[in-house]
N, C-alpha and C positions, 0 to 999 in steps of 0.2 A: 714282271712282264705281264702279268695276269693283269693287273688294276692300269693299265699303259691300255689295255683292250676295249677299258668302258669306254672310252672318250673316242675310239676312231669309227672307220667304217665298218659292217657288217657283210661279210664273214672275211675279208680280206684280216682283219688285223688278227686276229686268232689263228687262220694259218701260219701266218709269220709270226705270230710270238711260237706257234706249236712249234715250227721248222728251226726256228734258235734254239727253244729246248731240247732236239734232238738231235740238233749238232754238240751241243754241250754234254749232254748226257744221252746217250740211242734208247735206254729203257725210261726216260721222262718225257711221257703222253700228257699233256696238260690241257689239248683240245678243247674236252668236255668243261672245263674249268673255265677256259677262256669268252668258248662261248655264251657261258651264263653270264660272265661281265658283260658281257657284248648285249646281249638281249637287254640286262638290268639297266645301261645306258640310254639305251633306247627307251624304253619303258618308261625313265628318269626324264628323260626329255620331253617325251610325249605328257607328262603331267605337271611338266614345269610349261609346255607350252600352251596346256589347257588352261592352266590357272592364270597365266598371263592375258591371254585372252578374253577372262571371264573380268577381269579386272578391268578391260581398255574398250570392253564391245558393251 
């Protein structure tokens, strides 16, 4: 669930992977977890987007 979080939107995907995990289990908080995917995504993109531009401009 965690690595399903790099790739969507920001912060929606990390509540819902959170909200699965504690239907599954009520004491597994993964939040904190998810949202570091969530940021690294982003961050991933924003320098895949730079480098691409640096390429085409």
């Amino acid at each position: 669930m965690v690595g399903a979080t790099g790739l969507s939107a920001v912060p929606m995907a990390s509540r819902v992977a959170n909200e699965i995990a504690i239907k599954h289990d009520p004491t597994n908080h993964i939040l904190q977890y998810c949202m570091s995917s969530n940021i690294s995504g982003v961050i991933g993109s924003a320098v895949a987007a730079g480098v691409l531009i640096s390429f085409l401009g």
